[in-house]
MARVOGU-67791 format. One line per field, with one value per residue (C-alpha): residue in three letters; x, y, z; chain. Coordinates in Angstrom, 2 decimals, always signed. Layout:
type (Ala, ...)
px (X, ...)
py (Y, ...)
pz (Z, ...)
mol (A, ...)
END
This chain:
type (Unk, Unk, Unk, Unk, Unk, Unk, Unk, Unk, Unk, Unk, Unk, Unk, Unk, Unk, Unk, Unk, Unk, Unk, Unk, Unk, Unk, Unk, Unk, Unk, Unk, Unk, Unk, Unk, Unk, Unk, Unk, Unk, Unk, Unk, Unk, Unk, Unk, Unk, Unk, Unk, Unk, Unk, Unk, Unk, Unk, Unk, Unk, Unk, Unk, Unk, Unk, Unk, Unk, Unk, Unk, Unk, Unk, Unk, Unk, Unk, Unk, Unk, Unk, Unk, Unk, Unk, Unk, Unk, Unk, Unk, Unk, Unk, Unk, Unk, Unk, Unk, Unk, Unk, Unk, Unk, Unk, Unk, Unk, Unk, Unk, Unk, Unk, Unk, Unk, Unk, Unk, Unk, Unk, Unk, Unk, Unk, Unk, Unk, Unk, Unk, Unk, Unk, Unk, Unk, Unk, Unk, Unk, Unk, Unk, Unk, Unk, Unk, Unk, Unk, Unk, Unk, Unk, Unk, Unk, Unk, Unk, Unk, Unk, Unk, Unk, Unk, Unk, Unk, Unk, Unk, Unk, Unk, Unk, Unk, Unk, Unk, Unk, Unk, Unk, Unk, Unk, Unk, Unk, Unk, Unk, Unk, Unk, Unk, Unk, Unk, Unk, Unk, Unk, Unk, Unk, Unk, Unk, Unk, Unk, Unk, Unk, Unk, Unk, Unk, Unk, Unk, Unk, Unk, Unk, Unk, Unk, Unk, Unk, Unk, Unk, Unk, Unk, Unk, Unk, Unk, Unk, Unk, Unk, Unk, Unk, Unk, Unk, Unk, Unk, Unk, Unk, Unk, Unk, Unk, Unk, Unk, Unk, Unk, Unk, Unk, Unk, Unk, Unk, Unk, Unk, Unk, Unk, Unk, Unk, Unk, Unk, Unk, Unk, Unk, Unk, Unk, Unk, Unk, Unk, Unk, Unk, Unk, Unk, Unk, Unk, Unk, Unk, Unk, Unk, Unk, Unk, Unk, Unk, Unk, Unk, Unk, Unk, Unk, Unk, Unk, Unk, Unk, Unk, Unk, Unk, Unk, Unk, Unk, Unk, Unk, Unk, Unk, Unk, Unk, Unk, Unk, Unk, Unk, Unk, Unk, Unk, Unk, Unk, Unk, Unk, Unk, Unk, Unk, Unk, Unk, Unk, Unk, Unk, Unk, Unk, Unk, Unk, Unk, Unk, Unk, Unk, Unk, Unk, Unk, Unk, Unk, Unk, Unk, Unk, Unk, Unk, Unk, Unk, Unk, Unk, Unk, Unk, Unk, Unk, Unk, Unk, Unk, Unk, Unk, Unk, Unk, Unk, Unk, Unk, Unk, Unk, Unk, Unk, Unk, Unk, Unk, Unk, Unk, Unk, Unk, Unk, Unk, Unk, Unk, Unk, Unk, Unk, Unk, Unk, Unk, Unk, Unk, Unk, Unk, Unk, Unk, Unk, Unk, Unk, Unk, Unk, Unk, Unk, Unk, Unk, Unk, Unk, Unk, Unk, Unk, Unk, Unk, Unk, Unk, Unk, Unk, Unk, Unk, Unk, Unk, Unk, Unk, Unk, Unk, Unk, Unk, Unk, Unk, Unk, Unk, Unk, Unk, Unk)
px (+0.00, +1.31, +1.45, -1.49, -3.40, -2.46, -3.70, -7.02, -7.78, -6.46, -9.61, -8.71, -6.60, -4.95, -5.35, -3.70, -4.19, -2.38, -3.17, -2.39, -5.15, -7.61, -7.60, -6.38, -3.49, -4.83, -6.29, -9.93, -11.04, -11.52, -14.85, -15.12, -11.64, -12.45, -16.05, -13.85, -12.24, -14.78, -16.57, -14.08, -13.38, -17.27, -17.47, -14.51, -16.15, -19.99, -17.43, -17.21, -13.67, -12.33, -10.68, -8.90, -8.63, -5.85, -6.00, -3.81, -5.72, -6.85, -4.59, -5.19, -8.57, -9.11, -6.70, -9.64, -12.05, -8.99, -8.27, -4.44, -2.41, -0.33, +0.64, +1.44, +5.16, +4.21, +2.88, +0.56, -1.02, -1.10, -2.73, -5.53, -5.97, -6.17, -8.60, -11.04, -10.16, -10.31, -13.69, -14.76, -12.40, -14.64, -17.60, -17.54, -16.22, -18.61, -21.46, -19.99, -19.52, -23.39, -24.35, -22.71, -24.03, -20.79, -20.27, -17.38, -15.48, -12.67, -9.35, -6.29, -3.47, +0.17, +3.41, +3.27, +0.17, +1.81, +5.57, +3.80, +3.03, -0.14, -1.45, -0.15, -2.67, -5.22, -5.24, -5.06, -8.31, -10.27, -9.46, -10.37, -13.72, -14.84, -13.66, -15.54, -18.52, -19.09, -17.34, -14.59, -11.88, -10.43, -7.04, -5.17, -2.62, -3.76, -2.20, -3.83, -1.92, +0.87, +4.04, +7.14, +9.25, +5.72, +5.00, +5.03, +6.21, +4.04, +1.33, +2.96, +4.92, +1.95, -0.06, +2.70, +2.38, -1.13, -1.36, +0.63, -1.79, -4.81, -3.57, -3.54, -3.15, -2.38, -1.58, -2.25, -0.14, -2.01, -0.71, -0.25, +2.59, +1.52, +4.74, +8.38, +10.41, +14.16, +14.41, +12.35, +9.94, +9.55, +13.60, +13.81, +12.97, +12.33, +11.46, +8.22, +9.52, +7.31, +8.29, +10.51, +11.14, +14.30, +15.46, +18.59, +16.48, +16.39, +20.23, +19.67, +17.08, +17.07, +14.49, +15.58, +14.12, +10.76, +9.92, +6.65, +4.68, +1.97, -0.13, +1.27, +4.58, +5.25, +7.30, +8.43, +10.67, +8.70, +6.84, +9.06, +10.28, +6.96, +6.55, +9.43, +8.83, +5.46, +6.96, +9.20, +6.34, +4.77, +2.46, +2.48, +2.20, +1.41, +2.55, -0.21, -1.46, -5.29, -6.92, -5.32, -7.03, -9.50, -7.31, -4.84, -7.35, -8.41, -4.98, -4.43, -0.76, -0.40, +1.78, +5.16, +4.23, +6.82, +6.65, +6.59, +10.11, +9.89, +7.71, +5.13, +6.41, +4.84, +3.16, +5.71, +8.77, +7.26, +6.62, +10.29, +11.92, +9.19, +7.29, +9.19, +11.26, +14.79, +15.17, +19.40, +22.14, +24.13, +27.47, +28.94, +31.78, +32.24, +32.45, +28.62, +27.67, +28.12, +26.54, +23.89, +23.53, +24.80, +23.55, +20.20, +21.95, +20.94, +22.91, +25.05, +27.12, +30.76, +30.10, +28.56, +31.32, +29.56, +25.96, +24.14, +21.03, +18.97, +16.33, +14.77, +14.06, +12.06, +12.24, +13.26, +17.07, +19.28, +22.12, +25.07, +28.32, +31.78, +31.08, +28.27, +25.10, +22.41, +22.43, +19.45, +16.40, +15.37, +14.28, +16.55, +16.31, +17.96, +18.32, +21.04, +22.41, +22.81, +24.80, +28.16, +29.24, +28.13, +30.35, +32.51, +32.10, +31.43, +27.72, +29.58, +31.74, +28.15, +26.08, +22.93, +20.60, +22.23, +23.12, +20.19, +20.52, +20.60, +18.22, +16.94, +16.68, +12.79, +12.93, +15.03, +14.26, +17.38, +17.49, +18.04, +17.04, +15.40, +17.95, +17.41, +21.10)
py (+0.00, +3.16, +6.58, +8.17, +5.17, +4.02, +8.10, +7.66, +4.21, +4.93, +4.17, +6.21, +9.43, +12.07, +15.68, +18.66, +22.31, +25.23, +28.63, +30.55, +28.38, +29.20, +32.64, +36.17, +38.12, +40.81, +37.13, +35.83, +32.85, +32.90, +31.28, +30.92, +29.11, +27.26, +25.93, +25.37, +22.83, +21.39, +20.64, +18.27, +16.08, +16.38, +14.86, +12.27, +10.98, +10.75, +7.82, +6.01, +6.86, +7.81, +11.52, +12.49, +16.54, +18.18, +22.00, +25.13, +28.06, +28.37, +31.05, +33.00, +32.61, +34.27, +37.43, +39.42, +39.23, +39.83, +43.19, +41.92, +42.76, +40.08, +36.54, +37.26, +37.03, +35.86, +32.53, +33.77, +35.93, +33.31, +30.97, +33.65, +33.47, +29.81, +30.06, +32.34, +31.11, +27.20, +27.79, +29.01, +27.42, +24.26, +25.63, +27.00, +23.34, +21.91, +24.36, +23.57, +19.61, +19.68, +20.57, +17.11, +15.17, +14.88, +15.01, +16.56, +15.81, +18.23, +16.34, +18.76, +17.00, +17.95, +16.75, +14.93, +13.32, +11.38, +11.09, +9.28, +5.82, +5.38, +9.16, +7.67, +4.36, +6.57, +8.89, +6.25, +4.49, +7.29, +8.44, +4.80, +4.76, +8.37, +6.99, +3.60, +5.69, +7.71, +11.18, +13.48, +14.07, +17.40, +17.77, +20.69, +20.80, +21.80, +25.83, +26.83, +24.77, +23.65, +25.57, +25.99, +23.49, +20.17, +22.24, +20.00, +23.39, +22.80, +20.81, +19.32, +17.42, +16.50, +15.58, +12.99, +11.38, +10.97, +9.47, +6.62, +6.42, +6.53, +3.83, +6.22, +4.84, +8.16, +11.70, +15.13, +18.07, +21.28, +24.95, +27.43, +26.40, +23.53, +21.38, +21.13, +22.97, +22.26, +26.26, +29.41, +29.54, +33.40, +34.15, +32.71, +29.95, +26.54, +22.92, +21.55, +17.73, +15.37, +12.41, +11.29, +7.82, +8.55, +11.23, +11.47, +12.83, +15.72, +16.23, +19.25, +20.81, +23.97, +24.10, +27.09, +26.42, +26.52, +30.18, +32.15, +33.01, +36.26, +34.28, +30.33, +29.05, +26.06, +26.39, +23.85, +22.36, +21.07, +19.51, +17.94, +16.54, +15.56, +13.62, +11.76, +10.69, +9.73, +7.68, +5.81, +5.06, +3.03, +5.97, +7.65, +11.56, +14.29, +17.87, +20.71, +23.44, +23.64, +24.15, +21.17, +19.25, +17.44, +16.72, +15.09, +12.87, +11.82, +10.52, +12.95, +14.61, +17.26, +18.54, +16.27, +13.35, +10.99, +7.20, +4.88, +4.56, +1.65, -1.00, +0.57, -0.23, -1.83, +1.08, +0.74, +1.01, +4.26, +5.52, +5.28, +5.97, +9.60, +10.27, +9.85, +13.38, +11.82, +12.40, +11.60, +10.05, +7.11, +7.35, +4.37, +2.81, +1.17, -2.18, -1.63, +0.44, -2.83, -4.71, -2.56, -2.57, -5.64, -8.15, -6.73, -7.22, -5.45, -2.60, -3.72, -1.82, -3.03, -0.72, +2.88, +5.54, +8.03, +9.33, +12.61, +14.01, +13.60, +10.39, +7.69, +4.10, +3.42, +6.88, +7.27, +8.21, +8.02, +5.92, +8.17, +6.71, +7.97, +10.31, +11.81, +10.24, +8.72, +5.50, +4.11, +5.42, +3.09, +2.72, +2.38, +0.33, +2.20, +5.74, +8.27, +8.74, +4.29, +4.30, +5.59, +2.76, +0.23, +2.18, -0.23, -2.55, -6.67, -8.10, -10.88, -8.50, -6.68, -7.18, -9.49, -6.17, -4.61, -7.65, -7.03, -5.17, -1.23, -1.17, -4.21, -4.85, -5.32, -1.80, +0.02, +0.77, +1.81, +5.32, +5.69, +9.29, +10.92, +13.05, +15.84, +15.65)
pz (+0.00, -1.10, +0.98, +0.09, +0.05, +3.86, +4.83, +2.97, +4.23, +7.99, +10.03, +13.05, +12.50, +14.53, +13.23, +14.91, +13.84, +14.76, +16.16, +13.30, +11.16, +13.52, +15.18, +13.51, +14.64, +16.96, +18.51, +18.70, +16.95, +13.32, +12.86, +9.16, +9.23, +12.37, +10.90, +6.84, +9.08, +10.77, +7.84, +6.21, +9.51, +9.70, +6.67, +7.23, +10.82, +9.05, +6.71, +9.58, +10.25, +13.83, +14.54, +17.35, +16.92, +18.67, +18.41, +19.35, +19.86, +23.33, +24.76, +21.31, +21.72, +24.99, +24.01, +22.77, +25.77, +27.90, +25.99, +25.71, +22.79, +21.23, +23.12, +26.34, +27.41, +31.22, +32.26, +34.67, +31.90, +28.97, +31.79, +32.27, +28.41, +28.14, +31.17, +28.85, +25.85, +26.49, +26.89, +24.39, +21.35, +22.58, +22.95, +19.57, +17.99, +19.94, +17.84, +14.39, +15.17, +16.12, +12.81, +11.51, +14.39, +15.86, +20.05, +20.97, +24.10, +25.73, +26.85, +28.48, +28.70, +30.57, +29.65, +33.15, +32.19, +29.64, +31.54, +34.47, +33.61, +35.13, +33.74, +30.05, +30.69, +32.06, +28.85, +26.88, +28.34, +28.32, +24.55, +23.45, +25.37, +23.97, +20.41, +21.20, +22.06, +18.91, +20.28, +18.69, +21.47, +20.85, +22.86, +24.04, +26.08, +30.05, +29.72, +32.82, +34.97, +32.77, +34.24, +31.75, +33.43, +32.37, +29.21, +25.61, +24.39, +20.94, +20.18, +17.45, +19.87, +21.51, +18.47, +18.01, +21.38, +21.16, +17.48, +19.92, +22.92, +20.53, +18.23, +15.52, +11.90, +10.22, +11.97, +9.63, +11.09, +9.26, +9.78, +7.32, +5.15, +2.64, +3.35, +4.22, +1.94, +1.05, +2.26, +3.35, +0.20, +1.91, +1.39, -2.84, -4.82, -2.59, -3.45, -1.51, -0.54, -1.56, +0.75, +3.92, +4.07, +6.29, +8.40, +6.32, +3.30, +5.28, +5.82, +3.26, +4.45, +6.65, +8.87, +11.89, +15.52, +16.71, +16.68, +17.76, +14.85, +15.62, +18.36, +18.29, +19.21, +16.43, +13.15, +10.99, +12.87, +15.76, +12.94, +11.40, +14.50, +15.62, +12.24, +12.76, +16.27, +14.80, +11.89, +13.53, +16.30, +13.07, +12.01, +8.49, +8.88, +6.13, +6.63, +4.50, +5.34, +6.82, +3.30, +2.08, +4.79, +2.77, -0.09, +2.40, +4.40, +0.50, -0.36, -3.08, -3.30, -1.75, +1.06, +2.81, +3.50, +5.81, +5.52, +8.18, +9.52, +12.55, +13.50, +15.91, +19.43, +22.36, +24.48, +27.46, +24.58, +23.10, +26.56, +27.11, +24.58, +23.47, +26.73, +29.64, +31.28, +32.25, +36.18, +35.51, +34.08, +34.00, +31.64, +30.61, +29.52, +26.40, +26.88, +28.58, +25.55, +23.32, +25.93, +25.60, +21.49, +20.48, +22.96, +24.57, +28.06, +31.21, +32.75, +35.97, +38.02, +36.25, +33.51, +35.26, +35.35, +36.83, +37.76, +37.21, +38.59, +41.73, +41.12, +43.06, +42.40, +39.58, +37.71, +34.16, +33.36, +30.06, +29.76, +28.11, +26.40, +26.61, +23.73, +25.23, +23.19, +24.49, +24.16, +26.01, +28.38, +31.31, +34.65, +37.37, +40.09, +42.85, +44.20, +42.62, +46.61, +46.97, +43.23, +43.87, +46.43, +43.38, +40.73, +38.46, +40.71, +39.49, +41.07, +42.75, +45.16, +46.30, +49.11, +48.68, +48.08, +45.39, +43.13, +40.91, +37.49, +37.66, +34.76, +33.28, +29.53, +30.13, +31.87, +28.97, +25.96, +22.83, +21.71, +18.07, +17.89, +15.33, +13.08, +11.23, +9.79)
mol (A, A, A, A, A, A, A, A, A, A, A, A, A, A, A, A, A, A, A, A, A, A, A, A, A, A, A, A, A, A, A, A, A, A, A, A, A, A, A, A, A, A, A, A, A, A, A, A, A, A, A, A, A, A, A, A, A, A, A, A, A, A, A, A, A, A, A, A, A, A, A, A, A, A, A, A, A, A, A, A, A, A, A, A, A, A, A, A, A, A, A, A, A, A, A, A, A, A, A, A, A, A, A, A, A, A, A, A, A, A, A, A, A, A, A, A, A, A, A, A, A, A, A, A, A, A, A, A, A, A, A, A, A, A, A, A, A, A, A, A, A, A, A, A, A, A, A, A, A, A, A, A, A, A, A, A, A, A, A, A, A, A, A, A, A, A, A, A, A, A, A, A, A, A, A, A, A, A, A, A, A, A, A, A, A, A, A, A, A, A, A, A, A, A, A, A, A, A, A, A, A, A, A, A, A, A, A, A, A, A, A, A, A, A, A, A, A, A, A, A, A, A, A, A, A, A, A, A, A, A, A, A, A, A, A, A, A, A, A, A, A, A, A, A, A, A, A, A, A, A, A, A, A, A, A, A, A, A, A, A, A, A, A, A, A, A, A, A, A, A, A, A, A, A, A, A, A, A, A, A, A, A, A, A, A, A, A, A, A, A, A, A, A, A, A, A, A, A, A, A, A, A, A, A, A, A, A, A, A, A, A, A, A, A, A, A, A, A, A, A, A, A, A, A, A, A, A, A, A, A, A, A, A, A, A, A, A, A, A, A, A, A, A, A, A, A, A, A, A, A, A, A, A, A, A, A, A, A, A, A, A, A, A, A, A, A, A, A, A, A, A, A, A)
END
């Protein structure tokens, strides 16, 4: 099955649209555009097919009734917006949706929702039973509580997390650019990329940072980053812009669209390797590094050279090589305060109590990050 073909026949996708599709500059939802959009995935759920909505928009959205002038540069003020705004970017999907038939339910998410285990399972069983029952979930990340240090930082990011937890088989990331470019189509002439089917057909491309753009916060590269995390999770992404949103969910060709890139991982392995915050670090030597990649083995404390961070049993730390890459994420099985004594030492010359693994090959997950070079 080709690209378009596995987008147009996915039963249950993700679709994420930014702020700058849906609200105007001096901020305030832009119906028309907001209700353009509903109409296609309207249209694609009264198919029978299964959409997950995850929309920006919320903190734009409550700029107007707040009489404040561009995004807000304070957390405590953007939080106020989201407060006002949330409100009413659902309420007013929740209007348009009605018109198709559609029931619309509201689910904020935090980063820490989805780098807790438990939170993770819990998010996952309740987007499962609303899609079970018939309802469009439309996400948004939690902005009146989330604090900078929790935040996603774009809901591209996001978008990409939950095309895993809902079992997604396609995820559409619309904005207002109608692909990835090979440069800034704004600066001189630029080639639209038609297809990723590995991160290294990107090793061209120039893509900046993540930049705020009038009222949102994305730019191309958190997409592109999000598409990869989503492709190598097992999920085939396009990249358009919001008026090519019916045109993508058809399968016709238009926009970037990236290729699976991975076999779609158990839930714990994705939660790992994409989800979890690292609490610390572990560096190790090499001969635990090949341990690590070539064999599948466990980590023990004969090959830890030194430990970073302040964690506890059971939290979530990366496993660093002698060159300083990542090699692994896992969870270890002892404090960062009981590790030093254990340091290079062989599991026969500990105590009874500390001969078990420091993170066990069931508990670990290898990192093979997405590159964008």
């Amino acid at each position: 099955m080709n690209l378009r073909a596995e987008v147009a026949g996915a039963r249950r996708v993700v679709v994420k649209v930014g702020s700058s599709s849906l609200t105007s500059l001096p901020g305030g939802l832009d119906e028309q555009r907001l209700t353009a959009l509903v109409d296609v995935l309207g249209a694609v759920h009264g198919q029978g097919r299964e959409v997950v909505l995850v929309s920006s928009g919320a903190i734009a959205a409550g700029l107007a009734p707040l009489g404040v002038v561009g995004r807000p540069r304070d957390l405590a003020t953007a939080q106020a917006a989201a407060s006002v705004g949330q409100l009413r970017l659902v309420q007013t999907y929740a209007d348009a949706f009605a018109r198709h038939d559609v029931t619309v339910g509201q689910v904020l998410l935090t980063a820490d929702d989805l780098t807790r285990r438990s939170h993770y399972r819990n998010a996952q069983r309740t987007l499962e039973r609303l899609l079970t029952l018939g309802v469009l979930p439309i996400v948004n990340e939690n902005d009146t509580v989330a604090t900078e240090e929790i935040r996603f930082g774009d809901n591209d990011r996001l978008a990409a997390l939950v095309a895993h937890v809902a079992r997604a088989d396609a995820l559409l990331l619309l904005s207002d650019v109608d692909g990835v470019y090979d440069g800034d189509p704004r600066q001189g002439p630029a080639q639209l990329i038609d297809t990723v089917r590995d991160p290294g057909d990107l090793g061209q491309v120039t893509l900046g940072t993540a930049r705020r753009n009038g009222v949102g916060t994305g730019g191309m590269a958190t997409k592109v980053e999000a598409a990869l995390i989503a492709a190598h999770a097992g999920v085939p992404v396009v990249v358009t812009s919001t008026a090519q949103a019916a045109a993508a969910l058809a399968g016709e060709q238009v926009g970037t669209r990236f290729a699976v890139m991975g076999p779609r991982p158990r839930a714990r392995q994705f939660w790992l390797r994409f989800a979890t915050r690292p609490r610390g670090r572990l560096h190790l030597d090499e001969g635990a590094v090949r341990a690590l990649r070539e064999r599948g083995a466990s980590l023990l404390p004969a090959g830890i050279t030194d430990v970073a961070g302040e964690f506890l049993a059971d939290d979530p730390v990366e496993l660093v090589g002698p060159d300083g890459v990542v090699v692994a994420r896992g969870l270890v099985a002892y404090d960062a305060r009981e590790l030093p004594p254990l340091l290079g030492r062989k599991t026969s010359e500990l105590d009874p109590e500390y001969q078990r693994e420091i993170v066990h090959r069931d508990e670990m997950v290898l990192v093979r990050r997405p590159s964008l070079g």
